[in-house]
C-alpha positions as CSV (number, residue, x, y, z in Angstrom):
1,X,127.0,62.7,79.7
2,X,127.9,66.0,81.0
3,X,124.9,65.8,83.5
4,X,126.5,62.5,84.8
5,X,130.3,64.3,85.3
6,X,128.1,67.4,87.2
7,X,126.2,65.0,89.4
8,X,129.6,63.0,90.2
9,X,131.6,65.9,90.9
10,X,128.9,67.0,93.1
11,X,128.6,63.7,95.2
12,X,132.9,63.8,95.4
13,X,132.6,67.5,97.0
14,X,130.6,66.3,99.5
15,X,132.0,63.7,100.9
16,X,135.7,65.0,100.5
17,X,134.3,68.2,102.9
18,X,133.0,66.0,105.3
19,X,135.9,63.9,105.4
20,X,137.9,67.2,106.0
21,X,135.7,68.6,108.6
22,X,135.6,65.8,110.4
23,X,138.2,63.1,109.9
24,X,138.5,62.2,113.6
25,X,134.8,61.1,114.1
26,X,135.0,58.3,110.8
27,X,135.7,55.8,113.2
28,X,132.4,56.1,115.0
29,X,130.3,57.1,111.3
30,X,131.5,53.2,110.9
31,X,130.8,51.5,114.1
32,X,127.7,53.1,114.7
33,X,126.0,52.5,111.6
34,X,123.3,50.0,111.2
35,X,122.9,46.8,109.0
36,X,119.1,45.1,108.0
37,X,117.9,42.8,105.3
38,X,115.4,40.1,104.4
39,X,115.5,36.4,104.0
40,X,113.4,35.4,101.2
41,X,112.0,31.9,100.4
42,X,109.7,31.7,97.2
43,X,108.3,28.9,95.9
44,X,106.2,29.2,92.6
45,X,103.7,26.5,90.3
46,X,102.3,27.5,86.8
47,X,100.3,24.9,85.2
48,X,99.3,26.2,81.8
49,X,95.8,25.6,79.8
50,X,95.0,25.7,75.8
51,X,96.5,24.4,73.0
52,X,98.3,21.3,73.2
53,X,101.9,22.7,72.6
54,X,101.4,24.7,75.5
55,X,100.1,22.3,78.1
56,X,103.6,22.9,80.2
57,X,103.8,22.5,84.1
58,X,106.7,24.6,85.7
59,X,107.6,25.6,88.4
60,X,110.4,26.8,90.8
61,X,111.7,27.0,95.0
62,X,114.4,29.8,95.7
63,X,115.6,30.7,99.0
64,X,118.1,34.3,99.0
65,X,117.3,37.5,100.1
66,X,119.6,41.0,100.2
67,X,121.9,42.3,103.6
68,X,122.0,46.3,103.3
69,X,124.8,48.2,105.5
70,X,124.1,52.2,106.0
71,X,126.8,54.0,108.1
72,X,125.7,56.8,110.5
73,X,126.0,60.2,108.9
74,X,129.1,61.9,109.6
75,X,128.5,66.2,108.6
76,X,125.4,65.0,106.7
77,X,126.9,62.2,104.8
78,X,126.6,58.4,105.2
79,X,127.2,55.8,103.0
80,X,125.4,52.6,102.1
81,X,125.6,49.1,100.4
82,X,123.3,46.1,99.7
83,X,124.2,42.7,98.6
84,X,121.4,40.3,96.9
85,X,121.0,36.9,96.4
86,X,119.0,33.9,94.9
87,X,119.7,30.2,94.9
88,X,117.7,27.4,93.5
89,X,116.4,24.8,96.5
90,X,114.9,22.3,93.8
91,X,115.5,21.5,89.9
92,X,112.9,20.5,87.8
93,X,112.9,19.6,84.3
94,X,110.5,22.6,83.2
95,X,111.9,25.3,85.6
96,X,110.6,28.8,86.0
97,X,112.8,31.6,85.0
98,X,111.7,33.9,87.5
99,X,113.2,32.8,90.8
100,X,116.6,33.1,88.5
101,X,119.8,34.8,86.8
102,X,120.8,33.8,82.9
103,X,120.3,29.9,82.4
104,X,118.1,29.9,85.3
105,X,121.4,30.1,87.6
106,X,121.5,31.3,90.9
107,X,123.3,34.9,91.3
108,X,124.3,37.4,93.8
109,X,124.6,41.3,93.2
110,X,126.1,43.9,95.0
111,X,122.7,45.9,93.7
112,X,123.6,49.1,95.8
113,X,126.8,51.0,96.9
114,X,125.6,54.9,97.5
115,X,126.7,57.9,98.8
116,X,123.9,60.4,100.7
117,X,124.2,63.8,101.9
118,X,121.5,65.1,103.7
119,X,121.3,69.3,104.6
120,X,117.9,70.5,106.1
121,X,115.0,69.7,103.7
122,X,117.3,68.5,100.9
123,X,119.1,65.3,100.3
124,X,121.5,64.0,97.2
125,X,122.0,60.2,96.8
126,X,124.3,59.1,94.3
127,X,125.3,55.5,93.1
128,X,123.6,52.0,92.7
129,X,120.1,52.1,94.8
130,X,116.4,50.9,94.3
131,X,114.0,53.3,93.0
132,X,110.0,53.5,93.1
133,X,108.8,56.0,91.0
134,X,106.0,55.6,88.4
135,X,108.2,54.7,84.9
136,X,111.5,53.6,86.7
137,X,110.7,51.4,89.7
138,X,111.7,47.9,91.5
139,X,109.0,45.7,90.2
140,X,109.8,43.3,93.3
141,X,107.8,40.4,92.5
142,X,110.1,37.9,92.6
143,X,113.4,36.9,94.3
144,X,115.4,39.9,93.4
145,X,114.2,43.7,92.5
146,X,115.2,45.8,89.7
147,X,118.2,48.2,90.6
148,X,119.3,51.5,89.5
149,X,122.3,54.0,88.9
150,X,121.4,56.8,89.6
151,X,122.1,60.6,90.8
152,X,119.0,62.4,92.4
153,X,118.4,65.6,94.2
154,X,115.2,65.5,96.8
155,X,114.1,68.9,98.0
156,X,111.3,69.8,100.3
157,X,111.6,73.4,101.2
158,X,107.9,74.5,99.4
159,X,105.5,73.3,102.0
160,X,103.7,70.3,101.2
161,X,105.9,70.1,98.1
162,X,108.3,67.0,96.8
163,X,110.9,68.3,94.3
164,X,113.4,65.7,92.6
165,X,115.6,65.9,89.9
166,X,117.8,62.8,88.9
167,X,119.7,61.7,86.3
168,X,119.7,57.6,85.5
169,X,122.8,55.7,83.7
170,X,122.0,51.9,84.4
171,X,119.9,49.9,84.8
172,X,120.1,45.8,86.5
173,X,116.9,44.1,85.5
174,X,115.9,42.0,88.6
175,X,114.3,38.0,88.4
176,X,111.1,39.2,87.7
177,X,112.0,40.5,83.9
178,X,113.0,36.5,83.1
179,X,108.8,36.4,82.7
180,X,109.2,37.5,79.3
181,X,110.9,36.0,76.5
182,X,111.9,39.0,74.4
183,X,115.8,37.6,72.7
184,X,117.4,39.4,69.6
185,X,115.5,36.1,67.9
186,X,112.0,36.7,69.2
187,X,109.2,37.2,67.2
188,X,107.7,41.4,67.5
189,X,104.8,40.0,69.5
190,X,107.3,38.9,72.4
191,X,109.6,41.9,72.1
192,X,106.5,44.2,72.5
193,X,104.6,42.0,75.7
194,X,108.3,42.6,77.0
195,X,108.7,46.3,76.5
196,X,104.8,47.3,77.2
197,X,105.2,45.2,80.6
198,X,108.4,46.5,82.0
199,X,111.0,45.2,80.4
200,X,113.8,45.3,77.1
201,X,112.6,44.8,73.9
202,X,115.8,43.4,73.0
203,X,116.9,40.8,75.7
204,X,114.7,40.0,78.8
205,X,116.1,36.5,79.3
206,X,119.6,37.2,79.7
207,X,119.9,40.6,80.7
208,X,119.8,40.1,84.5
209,X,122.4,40.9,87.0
210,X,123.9,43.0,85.7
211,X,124.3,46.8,85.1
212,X,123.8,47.8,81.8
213,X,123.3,51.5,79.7
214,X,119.6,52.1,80.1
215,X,119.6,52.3,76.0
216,X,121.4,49.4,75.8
217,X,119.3,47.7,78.0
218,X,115.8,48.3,76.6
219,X,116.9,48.7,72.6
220,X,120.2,47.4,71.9
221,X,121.4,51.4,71.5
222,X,124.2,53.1,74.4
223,X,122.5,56.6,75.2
224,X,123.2,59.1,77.6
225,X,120.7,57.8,80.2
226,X,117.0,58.7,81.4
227,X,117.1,62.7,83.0
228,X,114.1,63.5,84.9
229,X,112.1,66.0,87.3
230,X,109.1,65.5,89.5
231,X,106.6,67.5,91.6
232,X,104.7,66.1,94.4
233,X,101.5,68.3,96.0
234,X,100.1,67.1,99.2
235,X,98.9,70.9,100.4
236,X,94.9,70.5,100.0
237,X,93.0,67.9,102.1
238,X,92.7,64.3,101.4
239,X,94.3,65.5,97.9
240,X,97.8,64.3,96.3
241,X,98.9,65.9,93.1
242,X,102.0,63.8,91.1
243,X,104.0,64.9,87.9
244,X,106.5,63.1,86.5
245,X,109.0,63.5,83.2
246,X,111.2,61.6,81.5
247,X,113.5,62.4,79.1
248,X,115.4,59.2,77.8
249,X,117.8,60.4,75.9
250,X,117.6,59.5,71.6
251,X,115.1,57.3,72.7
252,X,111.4,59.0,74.0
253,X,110.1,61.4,76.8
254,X,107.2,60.4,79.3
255,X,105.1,62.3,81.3
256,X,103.1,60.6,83.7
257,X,100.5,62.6,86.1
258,X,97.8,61.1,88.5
259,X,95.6,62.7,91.1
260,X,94.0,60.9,94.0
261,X,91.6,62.0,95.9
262,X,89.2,60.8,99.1
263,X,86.1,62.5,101.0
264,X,83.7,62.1,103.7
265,X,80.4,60.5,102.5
266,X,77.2,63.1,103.4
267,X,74.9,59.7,104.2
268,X,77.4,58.3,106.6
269,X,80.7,58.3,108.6
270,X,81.5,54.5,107.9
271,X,81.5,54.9,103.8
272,X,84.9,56.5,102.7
273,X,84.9,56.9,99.1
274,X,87.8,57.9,96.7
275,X,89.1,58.3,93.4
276,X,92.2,58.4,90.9
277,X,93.2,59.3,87.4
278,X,96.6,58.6,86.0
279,X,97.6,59.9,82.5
280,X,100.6,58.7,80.9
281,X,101.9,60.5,77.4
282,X,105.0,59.1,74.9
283,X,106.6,60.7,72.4
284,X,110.3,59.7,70.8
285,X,113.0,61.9,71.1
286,X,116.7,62.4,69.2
287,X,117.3,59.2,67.5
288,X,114.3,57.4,68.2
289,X,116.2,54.3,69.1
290,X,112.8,52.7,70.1
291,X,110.8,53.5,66.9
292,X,108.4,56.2,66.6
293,X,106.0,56.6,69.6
294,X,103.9,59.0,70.0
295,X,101.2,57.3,72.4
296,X,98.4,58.3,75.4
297,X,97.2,56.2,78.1
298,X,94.7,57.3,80.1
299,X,93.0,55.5,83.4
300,X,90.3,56.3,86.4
301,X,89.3,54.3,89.1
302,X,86.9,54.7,92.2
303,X,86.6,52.8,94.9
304,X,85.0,52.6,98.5
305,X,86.3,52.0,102.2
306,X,84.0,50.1,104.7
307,X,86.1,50.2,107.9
308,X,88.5,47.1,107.1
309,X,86.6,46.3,103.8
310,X,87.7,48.0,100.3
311,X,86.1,47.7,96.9
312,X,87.5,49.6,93.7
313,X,86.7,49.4,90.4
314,X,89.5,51.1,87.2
315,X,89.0,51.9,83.6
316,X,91.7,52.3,81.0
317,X,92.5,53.3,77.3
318,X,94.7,53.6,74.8
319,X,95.0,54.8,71.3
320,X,94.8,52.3,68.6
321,X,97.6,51.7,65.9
322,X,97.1,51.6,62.0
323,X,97.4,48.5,60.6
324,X,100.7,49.5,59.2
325,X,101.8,50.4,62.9
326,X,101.0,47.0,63.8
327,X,103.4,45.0,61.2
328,X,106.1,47.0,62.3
329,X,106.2,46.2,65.9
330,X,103.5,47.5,67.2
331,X,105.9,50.3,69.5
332,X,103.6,53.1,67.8
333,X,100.4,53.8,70.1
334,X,101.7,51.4,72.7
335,X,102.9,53.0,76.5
336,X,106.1,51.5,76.3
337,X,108.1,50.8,80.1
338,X,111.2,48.9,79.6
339,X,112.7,49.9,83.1
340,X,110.5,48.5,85.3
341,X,107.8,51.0,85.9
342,X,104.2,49.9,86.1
343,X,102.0,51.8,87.9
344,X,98.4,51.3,85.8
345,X,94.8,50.8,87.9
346,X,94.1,48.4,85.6
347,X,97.2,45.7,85.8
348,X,96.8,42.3,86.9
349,X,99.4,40.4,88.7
350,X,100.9,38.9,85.9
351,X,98.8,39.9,82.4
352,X,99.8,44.0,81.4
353,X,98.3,43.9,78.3
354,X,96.8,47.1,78.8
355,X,99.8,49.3,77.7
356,X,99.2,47.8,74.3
357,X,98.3,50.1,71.5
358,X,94.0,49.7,71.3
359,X,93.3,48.2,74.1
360,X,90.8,49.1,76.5
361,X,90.9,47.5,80.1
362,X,88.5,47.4,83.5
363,X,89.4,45.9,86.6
364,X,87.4,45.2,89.9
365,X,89.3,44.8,93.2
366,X,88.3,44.1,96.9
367,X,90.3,43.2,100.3
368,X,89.4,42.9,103.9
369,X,92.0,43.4,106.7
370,X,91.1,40.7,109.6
371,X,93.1,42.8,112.2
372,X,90.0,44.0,114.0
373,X,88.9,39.5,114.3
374,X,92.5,39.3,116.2
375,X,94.5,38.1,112.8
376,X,96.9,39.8,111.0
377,X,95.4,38.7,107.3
378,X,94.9,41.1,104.5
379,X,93.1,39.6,101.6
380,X,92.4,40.6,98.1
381,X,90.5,39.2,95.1
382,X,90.3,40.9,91.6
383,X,89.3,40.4,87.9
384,X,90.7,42.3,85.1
385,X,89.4,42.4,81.5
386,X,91.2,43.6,78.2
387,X,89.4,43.8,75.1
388,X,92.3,44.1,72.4
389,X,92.9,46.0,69.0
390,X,93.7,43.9,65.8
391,X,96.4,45.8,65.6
392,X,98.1,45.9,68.5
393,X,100.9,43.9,67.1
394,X,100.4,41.2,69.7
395,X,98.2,38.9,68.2
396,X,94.8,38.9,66.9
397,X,91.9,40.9,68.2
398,X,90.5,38.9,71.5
399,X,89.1,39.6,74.9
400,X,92.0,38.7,77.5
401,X,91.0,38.2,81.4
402,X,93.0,37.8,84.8
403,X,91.0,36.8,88.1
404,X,93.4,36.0,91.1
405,X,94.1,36.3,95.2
406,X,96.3,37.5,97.4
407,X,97.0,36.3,101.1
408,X,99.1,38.8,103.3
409,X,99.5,36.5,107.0
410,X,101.6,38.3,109.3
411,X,102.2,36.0,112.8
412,X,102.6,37.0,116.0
413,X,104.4,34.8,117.5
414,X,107.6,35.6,114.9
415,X,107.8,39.0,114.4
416,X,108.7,40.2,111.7
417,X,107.5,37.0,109.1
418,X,105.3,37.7,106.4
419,X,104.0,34.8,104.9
420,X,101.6,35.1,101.5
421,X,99.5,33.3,98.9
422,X,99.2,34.3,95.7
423,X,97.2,33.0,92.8
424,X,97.0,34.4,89.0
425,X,94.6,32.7,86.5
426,X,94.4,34.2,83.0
427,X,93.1,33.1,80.1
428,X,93.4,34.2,76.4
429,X,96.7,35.3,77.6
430,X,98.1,35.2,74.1
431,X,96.3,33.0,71.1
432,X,97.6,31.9,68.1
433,X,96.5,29.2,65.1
434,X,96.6,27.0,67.7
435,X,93.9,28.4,70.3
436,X,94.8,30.0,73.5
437,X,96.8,30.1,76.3
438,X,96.5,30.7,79.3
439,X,97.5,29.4,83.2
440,X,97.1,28.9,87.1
441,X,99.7,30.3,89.4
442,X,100.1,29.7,92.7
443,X,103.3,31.2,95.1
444,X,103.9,30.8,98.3
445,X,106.7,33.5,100.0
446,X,108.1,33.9,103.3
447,X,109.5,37.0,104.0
448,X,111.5,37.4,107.5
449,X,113.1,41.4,107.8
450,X,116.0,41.8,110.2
């Protein structure tokens, strides 16, 4: 708490000196600021396989999008807002939660409302705003993003060097968290595919639009918010260093580190190979509010650029839980990510079952940009595997599998439209007495930026 009063006080002092200095020139810090946005259209069809109580087709259309205002900056300061938006275009009897607030409603959000001081090489911004860091990020997959309060320092005075502190109060789960059906009356298995995928562990189905204590949010506990620090290193050739901690208070501290790195191929100019490893470590903290966790994930991946043509292949792993672990929850060995954050090699575009305790995962990518044929089309296919632990606390032991597409189309003759396909098909998804489940996805999104 004291760190939020500190960072306030801070963001007050700054804009009360500029307002001082000069106070004749706000007119203008108004008038000459600048307003963009995005119109979204989203339209999305799941048709689930297996068992015969799951044989459900759903599906969902949503038109909304978000309108952001930033003023010019007056003595380093500016200020800026964003307003977000979905609305149903269709209704279905089976709808999809996704494209939607609580009861699968449509909602608006006034999702940011900062204030930013810049000063040569170091900037503050204060207040509601999106984030994309590795464990506390947007996760925009839907209609509307997750969004943040938060207070963070940026400085870049060490060459080649990113510093940032921040401090995080609040969190607004976006659409995208609706996915997961963790309620105060779900079974363990749901709560932890919630929490080891992004989301609460308490409520994912109605805790959206709204900003609510990050402990609250993910456990059901008010805390005094997530504190972190970060280091990025970009000073040695075709290298980037990245290290990130977390320290949620009474709940658990993450550290999250990756390296990537690319080089020249001694056989030939046209092969550019590269390579990653991410490490992500757990342990709970104060009042352990989320159990006790005291987990390590660990991933690599290589891949291989052949002018507009990309192949990658990732590994992951993560420690395994006791059987006791597993009847009571499951929170133990598993990477657990309730605000958003999912940055593994190994995800698919809907199954994240490789944050679960035991699981080991693999994934194979590959995309070709068109540009060079005279068509702006990006194109990806991939296939993910995850052979999971008996006791990962979702489930019984099983092989889970994701293959799917995605279609990036921008136009020329409308700049600025995006249109893209996606499709998701995984099977063995979850599995129960009854067999298992799994789906095909298909979405369709138009994205037009003003």
């Amino acid at each position: 708490m004291k760190k939020y009063i500190v960072l306030s006080a801070v963001a007050v002092s700054f804009l009360a000196t500029a307002s001082l200095n000069a106070a004749d020139d706000l007119n203008s810090m108004f008038s000459e600021g600048k307003a963009n946005g995005q119109l979204r259209m989203f339209y999305i069809d799941r048709e689930y396989q297996g068992s015969a109580g799951t044989k459900t087709h759903r599906g969902a259309t949503a038109i909304g999008g978000h309108l952001r205002y930033e003023t010019a900056e007056l003595g380093g300061v500016s200020l800026g807002a964003a307003f977000y938006t979905t609305n149903k275009l269709d209704s279905r009897n089976t709808m999809d939660a996704t494209l939607f607030g609580k009861d699968n409603d449509n909602y608006s959000i006034l999702g940011e409302a900062y204030l930013q001081y810049k000063s040569g090489n170091t900037t503050f911004k204060g207040g509601r705003q999106k984030l994309a860091t590795p464990m506390l990020a947007d996760d925009d997959a839907r209609m509307i993003p997750n969004l943040f309060e938060a207070y963070l320092l940026t400085n870049k005075d060490i060459a080649n060097t990113t510093i940032t502190l921040g401090h995080v109060t609040k969190f607004a789960q976006g659409t995208f968290g609706r996915a997961y059906s963790a309620t105060s009356t779900a079974t363990n298995a749901n709560k932890l595919l919630s929490a080891t995928a992004g989301y609460s562990y308490v409520d994912s189905l109605n805790q959206v639009g709204s900003f609510e204590n990050v402990g609250t949010y993910a456990f059901g506990e008010k805390t005094d918010g997530i504190t972190m620090a970060s280091a990025t290193y970009t000073g040695i050739e075709n290298l980037k260093l990245q290290l990130w901690d977390y320290y949620a208070h009474d709940i658990m501290n993450i550290i999250y580190g990756e390296a990537n790195y690319s080089w020249k191929c001694l056989l030939t100019d046209a092969l550019k190979p590269y390579a990653g490893v991410q490490i992500i470590k757990e342990d709970s903290v104060g009042d352990e509010f989320g159990g006790k966790i005291d987990s390590t994930y660990a991933a690599a991946k290589i891949g291989v650029k052949v002018q507009n043509f990309d192949l990658s292949f990732a590994y992951s792993k993560i420690g395994e839980n006791s059987a006791a672990e597993a009847v009571d929850g499951g929170v133990a060995n598993a990477i657990i990510s309730p605000w958003g954050g999912m940055p593994a090699y190994t995800q698919g575009m809907v199954t994240r079952h490789m944050f679960m305790a035991g699981t080991e995962a693999a994934k194979a990518a590959a995309s070709y940009n068109f540009k060079e044929m005279g068509a702006n089309l990006t194109t990806v296919a991939y296939y993910t595997e995850f052979d999971m632990d008996a006791s990962s606390g979702y489930g019984v032991e099983r092989t889970a599998s994701e293959a799917g597409f995605d279609a990036i189309y921008n136009p020329e003759v409308v700049k600025n439209l995006q249109l893209r396909l996606r499709g998701n098909f995984p099977r063995g998804f979850a599995e129960s007495a009854a067999g298992k489940t799994g789906w095909n996805e298909y979405r369709f999104i138009a994205n037009y930026n003003f």
